[in-house]
DRENDO-1510 file (C-alpha; in Angstrom, 1 decimal, always signed):
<recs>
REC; n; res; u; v; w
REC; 1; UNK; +65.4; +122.2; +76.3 .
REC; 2; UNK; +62.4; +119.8; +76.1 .
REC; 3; UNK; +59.0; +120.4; +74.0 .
REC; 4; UNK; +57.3; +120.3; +77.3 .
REC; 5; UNK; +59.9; +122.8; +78.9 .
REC; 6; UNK; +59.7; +125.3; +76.3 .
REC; 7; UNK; +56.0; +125.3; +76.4 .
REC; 8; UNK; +56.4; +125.6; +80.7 .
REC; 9; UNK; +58.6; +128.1; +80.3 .
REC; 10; UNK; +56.1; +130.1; +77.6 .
REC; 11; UNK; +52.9; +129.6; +79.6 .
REC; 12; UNK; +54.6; +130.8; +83.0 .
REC; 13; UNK; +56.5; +133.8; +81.8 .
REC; 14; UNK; +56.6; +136.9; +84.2 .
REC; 15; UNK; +55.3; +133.9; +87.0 .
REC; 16; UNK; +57.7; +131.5; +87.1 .
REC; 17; UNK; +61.2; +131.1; +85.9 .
REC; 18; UNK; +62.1; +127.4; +84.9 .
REC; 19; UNK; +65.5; +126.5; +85.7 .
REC; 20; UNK; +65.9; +122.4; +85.0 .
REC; 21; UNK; +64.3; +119.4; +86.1 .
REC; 22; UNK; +64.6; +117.7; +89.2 .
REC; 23; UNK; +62.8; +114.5; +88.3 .
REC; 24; UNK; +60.0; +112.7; +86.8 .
REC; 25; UNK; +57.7; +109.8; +86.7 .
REC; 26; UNK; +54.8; +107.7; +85.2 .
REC; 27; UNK; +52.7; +110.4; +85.3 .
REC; 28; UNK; +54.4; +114.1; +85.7 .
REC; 29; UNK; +57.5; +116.1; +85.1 .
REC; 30; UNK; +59.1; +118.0; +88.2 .
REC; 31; UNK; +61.0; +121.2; +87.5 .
REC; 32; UNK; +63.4; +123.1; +89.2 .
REC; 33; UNK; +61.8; +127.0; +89.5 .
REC; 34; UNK; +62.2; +130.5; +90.5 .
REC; 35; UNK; +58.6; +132.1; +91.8 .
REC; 36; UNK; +59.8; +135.3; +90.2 .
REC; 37; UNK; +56.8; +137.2; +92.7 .
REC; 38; UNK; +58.1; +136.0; +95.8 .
REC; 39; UNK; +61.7; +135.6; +94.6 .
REC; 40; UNK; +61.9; +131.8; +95.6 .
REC; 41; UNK; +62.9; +128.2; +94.8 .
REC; 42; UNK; +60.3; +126.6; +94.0 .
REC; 43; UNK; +59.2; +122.9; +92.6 .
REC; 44; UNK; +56.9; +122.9; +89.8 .
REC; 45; UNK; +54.9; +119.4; +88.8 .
REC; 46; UNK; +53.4; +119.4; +85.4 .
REC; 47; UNK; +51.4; +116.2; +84.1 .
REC; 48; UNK; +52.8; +115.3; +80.9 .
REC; 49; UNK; +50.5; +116.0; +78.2 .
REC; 50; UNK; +50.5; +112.8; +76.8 .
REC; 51; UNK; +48.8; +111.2; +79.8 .
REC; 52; UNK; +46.3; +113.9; +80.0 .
REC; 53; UNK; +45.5; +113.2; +76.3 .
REC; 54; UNK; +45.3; +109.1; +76.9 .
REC; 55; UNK; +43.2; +109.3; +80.4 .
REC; 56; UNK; +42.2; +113.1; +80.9 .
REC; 57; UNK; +43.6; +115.4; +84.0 .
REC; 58; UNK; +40.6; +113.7; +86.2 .
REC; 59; UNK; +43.5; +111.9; +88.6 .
REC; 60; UNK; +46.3; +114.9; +88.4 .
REC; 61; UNK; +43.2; +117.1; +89.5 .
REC; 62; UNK; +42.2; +115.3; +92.1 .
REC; 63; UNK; +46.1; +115.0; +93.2 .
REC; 64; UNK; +46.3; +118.8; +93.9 .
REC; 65; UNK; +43.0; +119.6; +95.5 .
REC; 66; UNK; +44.1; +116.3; +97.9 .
REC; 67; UNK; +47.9; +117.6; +98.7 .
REC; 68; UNK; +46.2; +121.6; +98.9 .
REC; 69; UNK; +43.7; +120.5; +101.2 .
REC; 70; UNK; +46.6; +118.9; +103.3 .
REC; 71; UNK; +48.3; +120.5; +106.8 .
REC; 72; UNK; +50.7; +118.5; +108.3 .
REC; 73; UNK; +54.6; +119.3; +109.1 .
REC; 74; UNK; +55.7; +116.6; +107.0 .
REC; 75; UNK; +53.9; +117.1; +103.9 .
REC; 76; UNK; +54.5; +120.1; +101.7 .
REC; 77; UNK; +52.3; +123.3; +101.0 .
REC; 78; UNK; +50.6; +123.7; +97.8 .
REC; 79; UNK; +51.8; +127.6; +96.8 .
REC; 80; UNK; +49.7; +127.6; +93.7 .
REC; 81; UNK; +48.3; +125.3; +90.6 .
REC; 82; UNK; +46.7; +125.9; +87.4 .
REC; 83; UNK; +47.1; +125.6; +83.7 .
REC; 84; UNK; +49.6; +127.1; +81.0 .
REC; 85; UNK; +50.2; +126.4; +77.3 .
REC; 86; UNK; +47.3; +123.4; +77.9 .
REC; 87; UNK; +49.3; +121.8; +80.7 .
REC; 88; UNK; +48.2; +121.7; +84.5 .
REC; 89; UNK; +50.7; +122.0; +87.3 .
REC; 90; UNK; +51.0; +122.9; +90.5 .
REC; 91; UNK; +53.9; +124.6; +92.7 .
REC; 92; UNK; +55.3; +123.6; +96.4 .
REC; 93; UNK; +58.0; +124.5; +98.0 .
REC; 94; UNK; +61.8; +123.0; +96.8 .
REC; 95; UNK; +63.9; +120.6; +99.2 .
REC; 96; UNK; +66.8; +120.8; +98.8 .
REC; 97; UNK; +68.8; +117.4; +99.6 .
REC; 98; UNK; +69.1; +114.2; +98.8 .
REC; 99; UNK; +66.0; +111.6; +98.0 .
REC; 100; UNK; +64.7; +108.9; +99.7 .
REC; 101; UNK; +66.2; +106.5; +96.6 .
REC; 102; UNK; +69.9; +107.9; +97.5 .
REC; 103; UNK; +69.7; +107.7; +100.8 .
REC; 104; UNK; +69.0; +103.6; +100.7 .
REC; 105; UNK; +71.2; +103.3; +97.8 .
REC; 106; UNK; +74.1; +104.9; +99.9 .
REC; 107; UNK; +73.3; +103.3; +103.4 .
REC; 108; UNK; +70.8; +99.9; +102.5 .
REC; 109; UNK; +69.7; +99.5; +105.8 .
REC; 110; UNK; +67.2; +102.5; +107.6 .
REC; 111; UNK; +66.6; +102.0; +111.4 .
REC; 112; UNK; +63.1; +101.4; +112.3 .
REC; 113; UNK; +62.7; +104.7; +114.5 .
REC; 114; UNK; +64.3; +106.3; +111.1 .
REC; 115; UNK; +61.4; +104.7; +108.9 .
</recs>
């Protein structure tokens, strides 16, 4: 278990349940979680604390109040955000499935009407 997992998994305790991670980039970490109130899968995003030490939380901030402020049928609810052990995340709902990435590695070619 990572540094930043352990800390997660201290700050959350009695909220969340952290199972693995599902994925990461540039900016953030995405876990794998259980929302131990509602007694659902859930995915947690948590900027990595090194990037909010080198440029500050500004942009992650302004991330979450954007994708909460957000109602569409193709774009996911914000369940809840905040910080824990120093470290902002927030919390959406988990799809299951295969990515976008795996999808064009496996087929190449996506029809237009598909795009």
């Amino acid at each position: 278990m990572s540094s930043l997992e352990n800390r997660l998994t201290t700050g959350l305790r009695g909220r969340y349940e952290i199972l693995r991670p599902l994925g990461e980039g540039g900016m953030a970490v995405v876990f794998l979680a259980r929302d131990l109130k509602h007694d659902r899968g859930v995915a947690l995003k948590v900027l990595r604390p090194e990037i909010s030490a080198d440029i500050g939380a500004e942009r992650f901030l302004r991330e979450i109040k954007m994708a909460a402020g957000l109602t569409h049928p193709h774009i996911l609810p914000v369940y809840d955000s905040g910080e824990a052990d120093g470290l902002l995340f927030y919390v959406m709902p988990n799809m299951e499935g295969r990515s976008l990435r795996e999808r064009l590695e496996r087929e190449k070619h996506v029809s237009l009407d598909e795009a």
